[in-house]
Phi, psi and omega in degrees: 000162182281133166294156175290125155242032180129135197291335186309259213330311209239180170206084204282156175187200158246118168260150195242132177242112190238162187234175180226160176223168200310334197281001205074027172274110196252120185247143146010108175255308188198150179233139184238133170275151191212151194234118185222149192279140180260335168206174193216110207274312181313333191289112152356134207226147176289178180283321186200178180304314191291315160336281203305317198316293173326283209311295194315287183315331180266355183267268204287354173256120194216190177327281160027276166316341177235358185223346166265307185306280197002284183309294209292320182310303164299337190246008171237046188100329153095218174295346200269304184320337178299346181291297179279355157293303173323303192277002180252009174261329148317302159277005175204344179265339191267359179269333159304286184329285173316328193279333169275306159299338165274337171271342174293311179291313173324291188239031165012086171200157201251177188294354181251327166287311166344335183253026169290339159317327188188078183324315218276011168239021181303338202304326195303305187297324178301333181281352152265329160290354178278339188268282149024264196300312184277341137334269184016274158354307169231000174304280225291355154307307166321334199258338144320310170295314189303310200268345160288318179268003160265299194291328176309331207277340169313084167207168166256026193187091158335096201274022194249005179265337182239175189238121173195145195269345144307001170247004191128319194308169173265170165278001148354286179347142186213097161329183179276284167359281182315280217290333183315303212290334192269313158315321208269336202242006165083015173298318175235165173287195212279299168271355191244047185299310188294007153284335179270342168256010187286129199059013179232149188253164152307119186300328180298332176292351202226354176268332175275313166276346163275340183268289173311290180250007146068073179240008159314335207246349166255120193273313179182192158312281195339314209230070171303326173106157170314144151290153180246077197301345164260003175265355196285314203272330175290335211285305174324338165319285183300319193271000193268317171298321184279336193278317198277323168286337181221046191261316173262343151115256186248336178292353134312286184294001203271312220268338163307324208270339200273328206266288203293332174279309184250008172283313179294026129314306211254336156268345146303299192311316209258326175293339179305302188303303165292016169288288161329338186277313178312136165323148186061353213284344197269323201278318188303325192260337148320308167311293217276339166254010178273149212231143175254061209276007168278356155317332191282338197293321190295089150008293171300336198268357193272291196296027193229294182276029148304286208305302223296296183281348165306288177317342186290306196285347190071016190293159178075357151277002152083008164293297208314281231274325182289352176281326198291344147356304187243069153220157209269169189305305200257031190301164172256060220265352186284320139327307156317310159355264185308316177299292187306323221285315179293289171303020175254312157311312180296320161298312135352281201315298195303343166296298173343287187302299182313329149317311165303296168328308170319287229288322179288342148264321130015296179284355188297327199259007267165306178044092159166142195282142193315314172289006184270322173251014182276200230176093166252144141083191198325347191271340169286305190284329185236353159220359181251320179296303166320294194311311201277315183278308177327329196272337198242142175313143207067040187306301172327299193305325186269324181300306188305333135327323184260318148312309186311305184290330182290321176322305164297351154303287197298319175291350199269341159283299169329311183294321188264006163259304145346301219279294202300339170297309186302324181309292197304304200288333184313309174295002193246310171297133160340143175271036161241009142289308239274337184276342162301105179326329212245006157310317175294324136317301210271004176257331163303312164319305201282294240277293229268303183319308192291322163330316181291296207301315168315269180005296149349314191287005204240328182278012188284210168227359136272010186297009193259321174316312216282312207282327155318312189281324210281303219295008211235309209227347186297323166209051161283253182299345166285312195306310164289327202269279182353278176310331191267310162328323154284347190239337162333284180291335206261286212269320122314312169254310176309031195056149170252329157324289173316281185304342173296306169307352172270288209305335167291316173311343186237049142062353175297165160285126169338082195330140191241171187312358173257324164318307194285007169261300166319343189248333178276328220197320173285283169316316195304303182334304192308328177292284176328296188292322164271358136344256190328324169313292180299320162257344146291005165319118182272356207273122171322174163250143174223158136288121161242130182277168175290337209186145204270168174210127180248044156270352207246340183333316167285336144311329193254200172230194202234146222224127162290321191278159158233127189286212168289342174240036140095034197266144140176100190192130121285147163233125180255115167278126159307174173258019158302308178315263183350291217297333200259005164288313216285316200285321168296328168273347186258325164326290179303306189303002175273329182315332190296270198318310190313295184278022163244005148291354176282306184294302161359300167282343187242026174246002162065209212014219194278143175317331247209334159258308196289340134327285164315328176280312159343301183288325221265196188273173171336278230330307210277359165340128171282347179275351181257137199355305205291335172288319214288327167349281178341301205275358175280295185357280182284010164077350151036087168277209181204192219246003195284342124210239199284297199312303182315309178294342173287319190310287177327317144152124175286312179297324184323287211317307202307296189283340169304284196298339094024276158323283181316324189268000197284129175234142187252112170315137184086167156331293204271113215305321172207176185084022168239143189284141166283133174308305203304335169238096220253130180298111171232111189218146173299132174299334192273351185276328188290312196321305172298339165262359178273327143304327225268287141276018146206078191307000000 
């Protein structure tokens, strides 16, 4: 344990456990001495404000905002959806967010030490960092893919704009040229473009799946199929930049963030403005804000914008708190808050419009309706978006733009899901490892390497199964049970009283009835419903390709609806696949229950104190000195033998009854001074007795 080196370090006191008797008379039951560091002149700190500002802000605005909002946002109402965003973004993600940041700055501890407040949830923090990690896996694919359709776009000819079947196309294929020259020459009417793509795909839809991922060559998860060695050298890539950003800890990653944070602005700015420009471009962004408010009426569209902005903002993945970590006690993180929040809303939109803007022109070009050329998620981003920038003059210049944004999206998420693992394991290692320069490289290495090497499996010619799959359970519903679990215990057993009282302590405002309702009430519901949502979702998992392959005729089915770009094959997972989507998501969420039967059991005596100690902070553990204290104090007996063991219990009973009458000042069930006994003690004494149990 650490020594008093002085009272400015420390801050000594007693914790008091007071009981009431029949008569109402309230005495002492027991006192534990406690010592708590008031600051850790060793813990890492940003270079400035703006370091942390950025790493938040570019950790929520991540992929999501350009390949997710659009969609969901138009098939849910449009402009109406802005309504349950806006307000569920009020009631339940920016009250998570906060809530992460204060407790992170409060006890600068990462998520799994952080929960020395309350042993019997430590499970939460781990189970966020396994989500964490395991995010990895395949976030950071995307961002491989990004940086593979970055370096194709250096040319002066796009190859995802023309078609040839020595790299793979089919004869399917329908160049840009091509479609242009069949539009120019009356082949099709007016209303009748899908005579002209019926059975033909888009080049860009068959350069991302024959080319790009070879997925032709894979029958399913039975079968991955050949590595694909150039996506093995992008991934490798993507992990070697997050390693070189984060090697050195935030005194790195701070300065990596000016870049990875404020470049997709300035580049979402310019693709916007040349958007507005484009023909058709007003049908697009009209479609895309027109409001559809008998939607609101729909369940699903509510529970649509739940999810959509919880993920947006990242709260429950334990990054928010390892950043608020290296920020000092009286930081102003409510502001940050507040700030990040609107503007990650804000941002979403404005991607929205600029997506769109693209997409009305396309179908302008195309004489064929705007839902006709959307797209979610790789299918927006790596095949429709390509196609539309490919179309414009300076073609090269704008793809390179737009790859260029995703990348930087992708890293800002990749550093700060990484950063929350790393924090947390730092703080679980001994500090005389933890004092070696080159530990935190070399524990940044194993973390990121092994991330990689997992990965790998996503560079196959089925990684899009592995990845389709990873992305349906690796952080759906855990990623929610994690989180409701966390605002639980913080709001129900730390206290609410309590955190309110940290928070006048680090100089923040005071909570106000609306915080303290969203955190006591508001939020859990929300968490809860989409919980419940999210696993009765009934819609099978699938892959639907872009393009027919007809190495695959036999693997798929045959699909009643036909876009636009002529698809019709599925891939349907088996149910081995599910179950083993299902073994992935539950592993962290088993961790909540496993370790808080663990702390339970291992705080010893009677069930009924191993409650109390369990919820409460460190102090009161029984493996650490301070319990065995106790137990001479009280004479304590042991179980060695007959005499002893009734004496014990006797003492069980005794101390049960005790127990049962103990009233605690405040919410927070134990580690707060009763006002009625208000600590006045010599400091030197405590200095000594606080060595005394930790020599």
């Amino acid at each position: 344990s650490d020594q008093l080196t002085g009272l400015d370090e420390y801050q000594t006191d007693e914790i008091v456990v007071t009981s009431t008797n029949q008569n109402g008379t309230e005495s002492i039951a027991a006192t534990f001495p406690r010592a708590q560091r008031l600051s850790s002149p060793e813990h890492e700190t940003w270079s400035n404000q703006c370091d942390f500002f950025l790493s938040i802000l570019g950790y929520a605005v991540d992929l999501a905002n350009v390949w997710r909002f659009p969609y969901v946002c138009f098939t849910n109402g449009g402009g109406a959806f802005l309504i349950p965003y806006f307000v569920l973004t009020v009631c339940s993600a920016l009250p998570m967010f906060y809530l992460e940041l204060i407790l992170g700055q409060k006890h600068r501890h990462g998520a799994i030490k952080l929960w020395d407040i309350c042993p019997v949830f430590r499970g939460v923090g781990i189970a966020q960092i396994l989500i964490s990690y395991m995010v990895a896996f395949y976030y950071n694919t995307v961002t491989a893919w990004s940086l593979y359709f970055f370096l194709a776009s250096i040319t002066d000819r796009l190859p995802w704009t023309h078609c040839d079947i020595r790299r793979g196309n089919t004869p399917d294929c329908i160049s840009y040229n091509e479609l242009v020259g069949r539009l120019a020459t009356g082949m099709a009417e007016e209303n009748n473009t899908m005579s002209v793509l019926h059975n033909q795909t888009l080049a860009s839809t068959e350069y991302f799946e024959r080319v790009v991922l070879s997925i032709q060559r894979s029958p399913g998860l039975e079968n991955l199929g050949p590595i694909r060695w150039q996506i093995v050298g992008c991934t490798a890539v993507t992990f070697l930049i997050l390693y070189a950003s984060m090697r050195h800890g935030v005194k790195t990653s701070g300065k990596v963030v000016y870049v990875t944070a404020l470049c997709p602005y300035i580049l979402l700015s310019v693709l916007l403005f040349n958007g507005i420009t484009l023909e058709g471009s007003k049908e697009g962004i009209w479609y895309f804000i027109r409001p559809r408010f008998e939607k609101l009426s729909e369940m699903k569209v509510w529970a649509n914008a739940a999810i959509q902005i919880f993920f947006s903002t990242g709260a429950g993945f334990g990054a928010h708190i390892a950043y608020a970590t290296y920020n000092p006690p009286q930081y102003n993180c409510y502001r940050d808050c507040i700030i990040t929040s609107i503007v990650n809303a804000m941002t979403s939109v404005f991607a929205g419009i600029t997506v769109f803007a693209y997409l009305g022109y396309l179908a302008r070009l195309m004489r064929t309706p705007v839902e006709s050329v959307t797209g979610e998620g790789p299918g927006l981003v790596f095949q429709v978006y390509p196609f539309a920038i490919g179309t414009l003059p300076c073609a090269p210049f704008w793809a390179f733009t737009f790859f260029l944004l995703l990348i930087m999206l992708g890293l800002d998420s990749g550093m700060g899901g990484l950063e929350s693992v790393t924090t947390a394991l730092v703080d679980m290692i001994p500090k005389k490892l933890t004092q070696y320069k080159q530990f935190r490289p070399i524990l940044t290495l194993i973390i990121l390497g092994s991330a990689c090497v997992v990965a790998m499996v996503n560079a196959t010619s089925g990684g899009m199964y592995v990845f389709n799959l990873m992305d349906r359970y690796m952080a759906g519903a855990s990623l929610l049970i994690g989180s409701l679990f966390q605002v639980i215990a913080i709001a129900w057993f730390y206290g609410l009283d309590q955190l309110c009282e940290d928070i006048e302590k680090m100089s923040l405002p005071n909570p106000s009835l609306y915080w303290r309702l969203c955190w006591k009430f508001i939020t859990p519901f929300m968490l809860t419903v989409m919980i419940v949502s999210s696993i009765l979702d009934p819609t099978p998992l699938r892959y639907n390709y872009g393009t027919r392959h007809p190495e695959l005729m036999q693997n798929a089915s045959d699909r009643i609806e036909i876009g636009i770009q002529g698809t019709n094959q599925f891939y349907e997972y088996p149910p081995w696949a599910e179950k083993i989507g299902w073994c992935m998501s539950g592993i962290s969420v088993l961790m909540i229950p496993i370790v808080a039967i663990v702390a339970i059991i291992q705080s010893g005596c009677h069930f009924q104190i191993r409650k109390i100690i369990s919820i409460g902070p460190m102090e009161f553990r029984p493996l650490s000195r301070k319990w065995f204290t106790f137990k001479r104090q009280t004479n304590m007996p042991t179980n060695k033998t007959k005499k002893s063991k009734n004496r014990r219990l006797q003492f069980d009973q005794e101390m049960k009854e005790k127990v049962c009458q103990t009233t605690i000042s405040g919410n927070h069930s134990v580690g707060k001074s009763s006002p009625k006994y208000p600590i006045v003690v010599n400091r030197s004494a405590q200095e000594e007795n606080f060595n005394k149990l930790n020599p």
